[in-house]
C-alpha angles and dihedrals in degrees: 000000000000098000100136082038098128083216083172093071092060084048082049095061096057136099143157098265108050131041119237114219113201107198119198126209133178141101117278104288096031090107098243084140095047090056088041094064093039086064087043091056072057101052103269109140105233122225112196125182096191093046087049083052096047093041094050108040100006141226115012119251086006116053084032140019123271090246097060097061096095092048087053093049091057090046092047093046097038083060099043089049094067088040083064100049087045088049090051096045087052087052100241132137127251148174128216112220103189123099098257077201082166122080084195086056094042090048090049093049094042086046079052110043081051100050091047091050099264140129122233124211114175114200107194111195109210109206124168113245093236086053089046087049088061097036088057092043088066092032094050087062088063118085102201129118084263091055109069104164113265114209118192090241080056090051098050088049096054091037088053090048106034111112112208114220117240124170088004092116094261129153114227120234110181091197 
């Protein structure tokens, strides 16, 4: 999927003093995930909302109820959040698998990473909705912590909220 990636470029930027963030963005189906494991087969420690969710109360709409899901995503990013900052101030590398669909979000978590001594990189991954709506059709068979299920009004909903980042630093994947 990521086959003309220069993933050596992102290797390029790291060093033993200073932790290198990798922050993901794009909507569900865009393979930020996918990305995200490749630079964990490379020593990246990977962060992942929906897997600490998963971890912690199970399987969504089966182990817990539908409404709790917002509350779980707090708890699970309130907790990975201080695993980051542990991760920066130990000096190792990480990537942030979640959609960071919001630039208010992005900015928060950059202003943070520095603060706590770290370097920020964002990969947007740029994937064209009819491509997404594919990509969940074959995703939503799965039944895997990567795999919440991805209806097309839900689509809709992320597609219509989502906030592309432009002049945010990012570097442009058209995936």
């Amino acid at each position: 999927m990521f086959e003309t990636f220069d993933f050596d470029f992102l290797y390029r930027e790291r060093n033993d003093l200073t932790s290198l963030v990798i922050m993901m963005c794009g909507v569900a189906g865009s393979g930020k995930t996918t990305f995200a494991k490749e630079l964990e087969k490379r020593g990246f420690v990977r962060l992942s909302i929906d897997e600490e969710i998963w971890t912690t109360n199970g399987q969504y709409g089966i182990d817990f109820p539908i409404e709790k899901i917002e509350e779980y995503k707090k708890d699970a990013e309130r907790k990975l959040l201080n695993y980051l900052i542990q991760f920066i101030h130990n000096k190792q590398h990480v990537v942030i698998d979640y959609s960071f669909w919001d630039r208010e979000k992005r900015n928060d978590y950059k202003q943070l990473i520095e603060e706590s001594g770290g370097n920020w990189k964002l990969i947007y991954l740029d994937v064209h909705p009819n491509d997404l709506r594919e990509r969940l059709k074959i995703r939503n068979k799965r039944n895997d912590a990567n795999a919440f299920p991805i209806t097309e009004e839900i689509l809709t909903s992320y597609l219509a909220g989502f906030q592309r980042p432009i002049g945010e630093g990012e570097i442009v994947i058209k995936n």
